[in-house]
C-alpha positions in Angstrom: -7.9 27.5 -7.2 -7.4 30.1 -4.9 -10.6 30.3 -2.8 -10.6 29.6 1.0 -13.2 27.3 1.6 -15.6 28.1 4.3 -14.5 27.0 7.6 -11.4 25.8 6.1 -7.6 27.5 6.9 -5.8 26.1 3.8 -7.0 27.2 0.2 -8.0 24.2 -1.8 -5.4 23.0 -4.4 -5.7 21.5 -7.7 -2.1 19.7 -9.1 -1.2 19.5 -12.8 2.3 18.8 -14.3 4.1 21.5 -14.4 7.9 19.7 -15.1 8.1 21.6 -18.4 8.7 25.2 -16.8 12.1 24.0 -15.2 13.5 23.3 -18.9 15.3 26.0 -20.8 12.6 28.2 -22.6 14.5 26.8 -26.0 14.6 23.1 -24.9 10.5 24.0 -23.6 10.0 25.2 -27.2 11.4 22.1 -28.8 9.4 19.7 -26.7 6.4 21.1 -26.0 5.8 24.4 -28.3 3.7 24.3 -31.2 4.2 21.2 -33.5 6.8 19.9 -31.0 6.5 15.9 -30.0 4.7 17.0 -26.8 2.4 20.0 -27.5 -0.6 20.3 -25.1 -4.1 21.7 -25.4 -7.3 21.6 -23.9 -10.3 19.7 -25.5 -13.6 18.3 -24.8 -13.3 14.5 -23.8 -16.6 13.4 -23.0 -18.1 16.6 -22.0 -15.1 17.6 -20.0 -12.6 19.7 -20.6 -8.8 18.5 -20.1 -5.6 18.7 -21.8 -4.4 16.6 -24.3 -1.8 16.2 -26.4 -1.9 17.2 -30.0 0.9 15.1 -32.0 -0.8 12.4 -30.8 -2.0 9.4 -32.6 -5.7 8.2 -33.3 -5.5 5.2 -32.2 -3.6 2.1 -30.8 -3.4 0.4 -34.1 -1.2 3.6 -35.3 1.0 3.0 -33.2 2.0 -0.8 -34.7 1.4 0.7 -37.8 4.0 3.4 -37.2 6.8 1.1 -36.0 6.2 -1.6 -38.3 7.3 1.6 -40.8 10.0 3.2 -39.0 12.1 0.1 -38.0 10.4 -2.9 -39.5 13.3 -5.2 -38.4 14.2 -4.0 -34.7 12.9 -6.6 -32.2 9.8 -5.9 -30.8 9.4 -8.8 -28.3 11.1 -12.0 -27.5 9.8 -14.8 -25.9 11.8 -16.6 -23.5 12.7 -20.2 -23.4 14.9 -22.6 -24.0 14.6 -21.9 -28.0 13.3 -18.0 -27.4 11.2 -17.0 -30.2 11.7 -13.2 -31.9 9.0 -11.0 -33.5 10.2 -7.8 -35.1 7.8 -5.0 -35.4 7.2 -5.6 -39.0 6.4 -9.5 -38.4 3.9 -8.4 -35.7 2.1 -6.2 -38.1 1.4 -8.5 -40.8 1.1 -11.4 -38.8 -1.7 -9.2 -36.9 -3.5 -8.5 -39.9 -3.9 -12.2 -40.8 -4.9 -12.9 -37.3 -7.6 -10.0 -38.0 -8.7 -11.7 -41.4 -9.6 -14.7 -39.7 -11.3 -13.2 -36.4 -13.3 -11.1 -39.4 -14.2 -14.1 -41.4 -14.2 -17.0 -39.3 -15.6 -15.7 -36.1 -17.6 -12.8 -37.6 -15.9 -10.1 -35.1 -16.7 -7.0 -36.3 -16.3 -3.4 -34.5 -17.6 -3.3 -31.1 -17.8 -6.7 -30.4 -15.7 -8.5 -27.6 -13.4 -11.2 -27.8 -12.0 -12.6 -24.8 -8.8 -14.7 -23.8 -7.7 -16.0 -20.8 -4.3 -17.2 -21.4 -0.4 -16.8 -20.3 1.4 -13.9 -22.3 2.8 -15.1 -25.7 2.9 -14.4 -29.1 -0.3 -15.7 -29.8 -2.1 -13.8 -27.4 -0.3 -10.7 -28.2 -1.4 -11.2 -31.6 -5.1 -11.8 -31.1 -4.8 -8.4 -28.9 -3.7 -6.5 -32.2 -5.9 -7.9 -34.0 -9.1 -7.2 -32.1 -8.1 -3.9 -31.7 -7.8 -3.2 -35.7 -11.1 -4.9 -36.3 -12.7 -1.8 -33.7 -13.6 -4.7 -31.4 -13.2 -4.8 -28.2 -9.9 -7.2 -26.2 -11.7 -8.4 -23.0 -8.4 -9.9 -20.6 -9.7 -12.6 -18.5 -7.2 -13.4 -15.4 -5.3 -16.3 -16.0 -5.4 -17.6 -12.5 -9.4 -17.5 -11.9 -11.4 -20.2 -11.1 -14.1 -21.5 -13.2 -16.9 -19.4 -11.3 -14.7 -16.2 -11.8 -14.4 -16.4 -15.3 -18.2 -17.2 -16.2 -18.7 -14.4 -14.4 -16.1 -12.7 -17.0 -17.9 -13.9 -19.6 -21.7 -13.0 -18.6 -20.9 -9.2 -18.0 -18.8 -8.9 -21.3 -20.4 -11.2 -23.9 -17.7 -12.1 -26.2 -18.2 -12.8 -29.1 -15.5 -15.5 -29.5 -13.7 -17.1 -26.0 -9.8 -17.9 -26.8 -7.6 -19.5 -24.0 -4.2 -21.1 -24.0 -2.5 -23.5 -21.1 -4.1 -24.2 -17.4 -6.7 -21.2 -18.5 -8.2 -23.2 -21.3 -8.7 -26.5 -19.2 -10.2 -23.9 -16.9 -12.5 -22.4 -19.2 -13.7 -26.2 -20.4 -15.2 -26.3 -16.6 -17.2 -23.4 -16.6 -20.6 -23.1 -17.1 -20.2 -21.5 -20.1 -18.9 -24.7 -21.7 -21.4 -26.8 -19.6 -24.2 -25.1 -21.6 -22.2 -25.4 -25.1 -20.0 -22.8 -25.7 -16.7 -23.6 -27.2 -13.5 -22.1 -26.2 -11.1 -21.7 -28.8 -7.1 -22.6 -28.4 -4.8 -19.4 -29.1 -3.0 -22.2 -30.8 -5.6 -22.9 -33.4 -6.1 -19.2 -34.2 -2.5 -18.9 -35.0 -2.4 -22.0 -37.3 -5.3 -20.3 -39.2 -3.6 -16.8 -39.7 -0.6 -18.5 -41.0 -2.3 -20.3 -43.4 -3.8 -16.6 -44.7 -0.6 -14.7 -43.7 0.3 -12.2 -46.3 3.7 -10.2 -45.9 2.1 -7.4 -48.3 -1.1 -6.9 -45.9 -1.6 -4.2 -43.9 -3.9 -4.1 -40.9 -7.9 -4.1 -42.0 -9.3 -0.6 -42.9 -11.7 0.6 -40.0 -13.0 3.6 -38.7 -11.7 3.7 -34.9 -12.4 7.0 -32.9 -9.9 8.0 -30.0 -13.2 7.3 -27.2 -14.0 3.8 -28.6 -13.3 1.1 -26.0 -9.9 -0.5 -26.5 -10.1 -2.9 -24.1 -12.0 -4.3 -20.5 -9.6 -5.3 -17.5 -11.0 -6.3 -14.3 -10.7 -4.7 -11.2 -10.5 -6.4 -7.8 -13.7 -5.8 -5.7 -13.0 -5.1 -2.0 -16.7 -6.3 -1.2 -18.7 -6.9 -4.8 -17.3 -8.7 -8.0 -14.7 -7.9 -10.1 -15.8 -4.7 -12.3 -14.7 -4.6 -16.3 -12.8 -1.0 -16.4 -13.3 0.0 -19.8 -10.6 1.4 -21.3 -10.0 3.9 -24.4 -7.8 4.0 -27.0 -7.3 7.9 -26.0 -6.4 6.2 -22.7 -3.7 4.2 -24.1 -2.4 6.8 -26.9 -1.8 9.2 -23.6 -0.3 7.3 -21.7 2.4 6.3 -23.6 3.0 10.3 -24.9 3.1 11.3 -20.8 5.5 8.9 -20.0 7.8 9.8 -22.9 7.5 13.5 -21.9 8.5 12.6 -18.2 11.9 10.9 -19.6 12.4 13.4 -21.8 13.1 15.9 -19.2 14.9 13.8 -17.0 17.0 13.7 -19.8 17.3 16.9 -20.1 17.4 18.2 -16.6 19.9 15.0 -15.3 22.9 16.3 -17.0 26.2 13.9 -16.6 24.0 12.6 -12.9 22.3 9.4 -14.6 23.6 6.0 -16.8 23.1 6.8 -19.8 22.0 4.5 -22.6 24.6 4.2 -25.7 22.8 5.6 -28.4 23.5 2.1 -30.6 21.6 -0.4 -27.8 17.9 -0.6 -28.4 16.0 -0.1 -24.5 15.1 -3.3 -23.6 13.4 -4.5 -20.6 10.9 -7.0 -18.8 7.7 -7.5 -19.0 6.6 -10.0 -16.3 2.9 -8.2 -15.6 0.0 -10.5 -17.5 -2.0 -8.8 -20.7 -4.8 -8.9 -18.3 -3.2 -6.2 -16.1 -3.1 -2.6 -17.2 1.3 -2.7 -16.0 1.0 -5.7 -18.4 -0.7 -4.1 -22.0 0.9 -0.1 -21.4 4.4 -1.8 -21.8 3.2 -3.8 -24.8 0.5 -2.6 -26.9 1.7 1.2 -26.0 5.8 1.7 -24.8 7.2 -0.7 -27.3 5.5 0.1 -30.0 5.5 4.1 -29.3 9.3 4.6 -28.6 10.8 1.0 -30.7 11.5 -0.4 -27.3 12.1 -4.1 -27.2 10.6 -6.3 -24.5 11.7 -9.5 -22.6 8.8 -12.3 -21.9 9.7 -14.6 -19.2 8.3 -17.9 -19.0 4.9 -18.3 -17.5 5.6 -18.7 -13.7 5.6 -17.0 -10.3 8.3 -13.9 -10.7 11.5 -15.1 -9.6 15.2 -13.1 -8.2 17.3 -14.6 -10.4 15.2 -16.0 -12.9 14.9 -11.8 -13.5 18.8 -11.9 -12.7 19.8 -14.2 -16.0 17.6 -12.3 -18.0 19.2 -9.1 -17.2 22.6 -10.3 -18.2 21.5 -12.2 -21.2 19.4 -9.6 -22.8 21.8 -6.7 -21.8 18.3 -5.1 -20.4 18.5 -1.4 -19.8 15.4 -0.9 -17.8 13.1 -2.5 -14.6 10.2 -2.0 -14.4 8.3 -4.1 -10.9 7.3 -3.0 -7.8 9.8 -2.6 -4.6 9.9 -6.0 -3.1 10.9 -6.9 -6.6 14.1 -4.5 -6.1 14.9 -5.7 -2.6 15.1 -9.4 -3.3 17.1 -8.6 -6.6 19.8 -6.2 -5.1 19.7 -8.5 -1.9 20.2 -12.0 -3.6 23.3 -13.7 -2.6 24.4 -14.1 -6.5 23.7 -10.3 -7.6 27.4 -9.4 -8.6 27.3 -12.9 -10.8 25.1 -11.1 -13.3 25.9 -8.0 -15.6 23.6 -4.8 -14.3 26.1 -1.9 -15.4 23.9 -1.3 -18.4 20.8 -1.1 -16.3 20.4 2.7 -16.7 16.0 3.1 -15.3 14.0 1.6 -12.4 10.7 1.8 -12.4 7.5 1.2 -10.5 4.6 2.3 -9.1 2.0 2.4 -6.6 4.3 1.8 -3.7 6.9 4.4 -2.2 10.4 3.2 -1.7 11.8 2.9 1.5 14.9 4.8 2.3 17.0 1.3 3.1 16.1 0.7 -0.5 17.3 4.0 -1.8 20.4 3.7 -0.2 20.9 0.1 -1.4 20.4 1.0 -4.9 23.3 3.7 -4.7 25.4 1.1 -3.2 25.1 -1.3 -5.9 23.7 0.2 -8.8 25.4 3.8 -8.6 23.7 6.9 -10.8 20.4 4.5 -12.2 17.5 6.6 -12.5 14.8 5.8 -10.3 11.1 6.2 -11.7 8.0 5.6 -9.2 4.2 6.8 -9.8 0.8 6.3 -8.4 -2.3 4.9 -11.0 -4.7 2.4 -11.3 -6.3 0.4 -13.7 -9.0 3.2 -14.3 -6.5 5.8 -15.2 -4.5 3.4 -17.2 -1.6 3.0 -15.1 -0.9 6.7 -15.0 -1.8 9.5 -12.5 1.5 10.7 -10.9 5.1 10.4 -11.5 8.1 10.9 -9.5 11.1 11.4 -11.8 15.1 12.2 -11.6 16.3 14.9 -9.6 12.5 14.8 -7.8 13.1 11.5 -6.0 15.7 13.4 -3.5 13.6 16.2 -2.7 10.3 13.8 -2.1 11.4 10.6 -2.0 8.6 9.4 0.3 5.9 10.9 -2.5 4.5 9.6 -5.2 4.9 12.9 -7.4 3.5 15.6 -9.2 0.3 14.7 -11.8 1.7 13.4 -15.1 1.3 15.0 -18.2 -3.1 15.9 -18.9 -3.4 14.6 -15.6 -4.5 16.9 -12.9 -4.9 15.5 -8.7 -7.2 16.8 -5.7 -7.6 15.5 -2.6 -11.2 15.8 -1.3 -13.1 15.6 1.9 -15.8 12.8 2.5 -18.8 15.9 1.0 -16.0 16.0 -2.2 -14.8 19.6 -1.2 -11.1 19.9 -2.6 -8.7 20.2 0.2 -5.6 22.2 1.0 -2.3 21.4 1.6 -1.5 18.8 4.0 -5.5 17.8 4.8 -5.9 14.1 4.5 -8.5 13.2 2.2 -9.4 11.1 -0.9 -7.5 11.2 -3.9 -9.8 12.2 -7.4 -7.9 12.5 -10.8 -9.3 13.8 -13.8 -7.6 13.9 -17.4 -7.1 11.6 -21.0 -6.2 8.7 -19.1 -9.2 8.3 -17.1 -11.3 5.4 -18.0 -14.7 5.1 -19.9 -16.7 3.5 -17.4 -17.6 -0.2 -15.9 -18.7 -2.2 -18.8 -22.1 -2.7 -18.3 -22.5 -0.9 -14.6 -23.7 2.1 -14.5 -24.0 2.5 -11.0 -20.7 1.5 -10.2 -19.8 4.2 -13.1 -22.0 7.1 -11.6 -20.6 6.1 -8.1 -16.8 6.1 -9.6 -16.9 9.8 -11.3 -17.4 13.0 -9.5 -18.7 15.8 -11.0 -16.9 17.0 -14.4 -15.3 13.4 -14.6 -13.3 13.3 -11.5 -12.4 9.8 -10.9 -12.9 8.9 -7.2 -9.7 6.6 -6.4 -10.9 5.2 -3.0 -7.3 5.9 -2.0 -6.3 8.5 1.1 -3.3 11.3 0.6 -2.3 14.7 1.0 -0.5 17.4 -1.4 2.5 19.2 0.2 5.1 21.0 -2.1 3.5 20.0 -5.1 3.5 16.7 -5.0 0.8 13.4 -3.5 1.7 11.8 -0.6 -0.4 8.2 -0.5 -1.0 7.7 2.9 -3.1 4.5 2.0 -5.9 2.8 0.7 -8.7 3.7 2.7 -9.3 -0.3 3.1 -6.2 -0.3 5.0 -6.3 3.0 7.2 -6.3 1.5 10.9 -8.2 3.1 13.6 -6.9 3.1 17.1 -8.9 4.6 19.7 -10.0 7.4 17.3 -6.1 7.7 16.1 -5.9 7.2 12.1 -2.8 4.8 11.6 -1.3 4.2 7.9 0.0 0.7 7.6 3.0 2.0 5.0 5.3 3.6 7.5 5.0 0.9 10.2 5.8 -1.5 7.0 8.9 0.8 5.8 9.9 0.9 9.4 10.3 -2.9 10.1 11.9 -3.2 6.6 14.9 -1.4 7.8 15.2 -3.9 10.2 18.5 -5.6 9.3 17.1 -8.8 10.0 13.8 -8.3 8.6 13.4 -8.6 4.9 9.7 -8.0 4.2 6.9 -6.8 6.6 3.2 -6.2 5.8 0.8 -4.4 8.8 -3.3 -4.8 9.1 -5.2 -3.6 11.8 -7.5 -6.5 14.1 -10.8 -6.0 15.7 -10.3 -4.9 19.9 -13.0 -4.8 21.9 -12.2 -1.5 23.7 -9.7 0.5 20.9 -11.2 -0.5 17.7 -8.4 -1.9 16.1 -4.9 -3.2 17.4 -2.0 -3.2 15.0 -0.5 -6.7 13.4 2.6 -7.1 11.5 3.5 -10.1 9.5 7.1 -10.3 9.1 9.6 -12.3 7.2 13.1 -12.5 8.6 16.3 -12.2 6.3 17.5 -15.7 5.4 20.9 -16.2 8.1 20.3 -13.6 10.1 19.7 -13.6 13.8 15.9 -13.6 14.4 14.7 -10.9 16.4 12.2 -11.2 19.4 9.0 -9.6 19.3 10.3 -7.3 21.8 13.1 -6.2 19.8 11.0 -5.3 16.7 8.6 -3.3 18.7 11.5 -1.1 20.2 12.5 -0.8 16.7 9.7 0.6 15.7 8.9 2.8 19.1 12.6 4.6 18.3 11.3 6.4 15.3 7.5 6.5 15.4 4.5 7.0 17.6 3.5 4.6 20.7 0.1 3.8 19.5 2.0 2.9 15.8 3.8 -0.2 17.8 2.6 -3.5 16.5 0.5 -5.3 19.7 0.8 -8.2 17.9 4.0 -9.7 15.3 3.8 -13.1 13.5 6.6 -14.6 11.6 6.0 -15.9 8.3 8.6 -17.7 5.7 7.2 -15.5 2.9 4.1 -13.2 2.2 0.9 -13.7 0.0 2.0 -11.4 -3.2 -0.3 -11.3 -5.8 0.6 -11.7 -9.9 1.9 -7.9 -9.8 3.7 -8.6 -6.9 1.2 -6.2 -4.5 0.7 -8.0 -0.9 -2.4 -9.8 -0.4 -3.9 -8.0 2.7 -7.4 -9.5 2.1 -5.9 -12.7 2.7 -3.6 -12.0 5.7 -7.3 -10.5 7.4 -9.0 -14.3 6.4 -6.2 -15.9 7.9 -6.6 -13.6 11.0 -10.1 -14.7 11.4 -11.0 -11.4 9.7 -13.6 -11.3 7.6 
């Protein structure tokens, strides 16, 4: 777009990836010409037009397919514990198509239908996931950690046609309504027995016809003020978002020279995966990365994420990748037995949704010298994905959240939905293959989500500057002071660098005569000298505005985190009497 809009100074701008044009026109040629991994076109996807890429496969089953044939004894995932259990990607395929048989037979799942689980990750689950998705049907990820209510509400909206649950989340699901009215709940456990008894190493996955816009899977999104929506997501969704993310470290590759770790071409990349199959950071990893690139993945036990329980694993799984969210990084780098473990072969960071704060920057080149640092901005309705900041990028922006990945493209958009220019605050819309289908079974959450030509309202505030999104914040969290707009994250990334603070979190609190006053919730570093209330608003007066000072600072021993490891804010507001 080049257009001035009408009483408007800044032309409005539209961001795509544009990474590719800073390769060598040879090295452009290999990866992204025609028949490369990474060639690009533009198609209609649901009546819009956006790119896409073409070596791509046609599904998610494909992809397990795929591996199961290229390296059918490379480890796939392995389960933690005190007698960890292995599955190879040729064990997960044809233990998946007896799990299919008996979902087909037993249960009568056919394509379309939904089967839901609400269950810790495991084998089990992981299975019944691959499964569903060969049959056509539809995965439907309950969160472990709801309450009875929350997941017959699960249940009504999706309509499985078979309820699986494993743990705490099957005595849960034995309270609900649901059960009080007869339904039966199945154990993961008994599902698994049955497969085994039909498992047949010569099987391949069940012959069905899966288009790339069928539903994949439903995940739940967090209401601010309703209940939780069921984001539907495709299997084009998924199938993109693993070929975007490989394109984005292929030309870090490339384009890092001798700056970064590098990998040793003999040690398969191995790395966490602490996020629940309920959470979209919890299936890419699994049902897409692994699979895609013959990537091996770590399952901790079930439990609150844990320093050096993540530590351990590290050194006993040589992993060569992170992948968590930056108060995961602090409280790694800053535990006091950090240099007990082995990290040299620890060679990517990644995360996502939050910027890193320049204390944690600087930490991470202190103790983990050239590691490539990887951060991006998504959501559950664009499958994780939307932008990506990569390599050599993070010094030039570090504060951003990068350019649009791969057949994504980014505005930001005034409260009419004008596209705005650079540096105008405004609401952040993506549009490409990894936007989601819809809200099973809501249309008017749907209609009210999408723009027109499929541009996915985020709800989120940023700006573009230099080619790249700021994310200023969610438009929950945007405080207003009398009439000034504050943005929670920098007062947050301010107190952080506190050396005696070691997390912060900032929400604003009704005033009669301004609006809103700022409050900071702050957790001081274990041993160090606490610091007055005073002293952390002089802190925070030396580098940013007056009104920005917290009026009012409580100490906490920790903050509410959530299973992704994403402050609570809701619940820091009802424990300030906010509603």
């Amino acid at each position: 777009m080049t257009d001035t809009v009408p009483g408007r100074q800044a032309p409005p701008v539209t961001l795509r990836w544009t990474a590719d044009r800073s390769l060598s026109e040879d090295m452009r040629n290999l990866l992204c010409g025609p028949d490369g991994p990474f060639e690009r076109t533009t198609e209609d996807v649901l009546g819009s037009a956006v790119e896409v890429f073409v070596q791509r496969s046609p599904h998610l089953p494909a992809l397990l397919a795929r591996a199961a044939e290229r390296h059918p004894d490379a480890e796939y995932c392995v389960f933690d514990g005190p007698e960890p259990d292995t599955l190879t990607f040729g064990e997960a395929l044809t233990l998946a198509a007896a799990y299919a048989e008996v979902l087909a037979n037993e249960y009568g799942v056919t394509k379309g239908d939904r089967v839901a689980v609400a269950a810790p990750n495991g084998k089990e689950y992981l299975l019944a996931y691959w499964a569903t998705l060969s049959l056509g049907a539809i995965m439907v990820g309950l969160n472990g950690w709801w309450a009875p209510a929350e997941l017959d509400h699960g249940i009504t909206l999706t309509g499985p046609r078979v309820l699986f649950g494993l743990g705490r989340p099957l005595e849960r699901l034995g309270r609900t309504e649901f059960a009080a009215k007869g339904g039966t709940p199945v154990s993961l456990r008994d599902l698994h027995e049955a497969a085994l008894a039909v498992h047949d190493p010569g099987r391949g996955l069940p012959d069905v016809e899966i288009a790339e816009d069928d539903p994949a899977t439903i995940l739940f999104t967090s209401g601010t003020t309703s209940l939780p929506k069921g984001a539907t997501l495709s299997h084009r969704n998924f199938v993109h978002f693993g070929l975007f993310g490989g394109l984005g470290g292929a030309v870090v590759v490339v384009n890092g020279g001798g700056r970064y770790r590098q990998i040793p071409g003999d040690v398969q990349r191995t790395s966490i995966c602490s996020n629940p199959f309920f959470h979209v950071s919890g299936v890419g990893p699994a049902m897409v990365i692994a699979p895609s690139f013959g990537s091996r993945l770590v399952f901790p036990e079930p439990g609150r994420w844990d320093a050096e329980r993540a530590l351990k694993l590290t050194d006993r799984y040589r992993l060569t990748q992170w992948h968590g969210v930056p108060t995961h990084f602090w409280r790694m780098l800053t535990h006091p037995d950090f240099e007990k473990y082995s990290t040299d072969q620890v060679a990517v960071i990644g995360s996502g949704g939050s910027t890193f704060a320049p204390e944690l920057l600087r930490l991470f080149e202190e103790k983990m010298p050239g590691v490539q640092i990887t951060n991006g901005y998504g959501m559950t309705e664009t499958t994780g994905g939307g932008t990506f900041l990569n390599g050599p990028e993070m010094d030039g922006h570090p504060a951003s959240v990068g350019a649009p990945a791969p057949t994504m493209e980014v505005q930001v958009r005034d409260p009419d939905g004008v596209p705005l220019g650079e540096n105008e605050v405004g609401e952040v819309t993506i549009r490409g293959a990894g936007v989601f289908l819809g809200y099973w079974n809501n249309p008017e959450a749907t209609a009210e989500a999408f723009a027109e030509d499929r541009w996915y309202r985020t709800g989120d505030y940023g700006r573009i500057a230099d080619g790249v999104l700021y994310l200023e914040s969610r438009m929950r969290d945007l405080i207003l002071r009398g009439g000034e707009n504050i943005y929670p994250i920098e007062i947050e990334y301010r107190l952080v660098e506190h050396p005696a603070i070691a997390d912060a979190a900032v929400i604003g609190v009704p005033d009669r005569i301004l609006g809103q006053q700022v409050k900071a919730f702050v957790v001081p570093e274990p041993g160090a000298p606490r610091p007055s209330d005073d002293d952390l608003r002089a802190w925070v007066a030396e580098k940013l505005a007056a009104f920005k000072v917290p009026a009012f600072i409580e100490f906490r021993d920790a903050l509410p985190y959530n299973e992704t490891g994403k402050v609570l804010k809701r619940r820091l507001e009802e424990e300030s009497g906010i509603s």
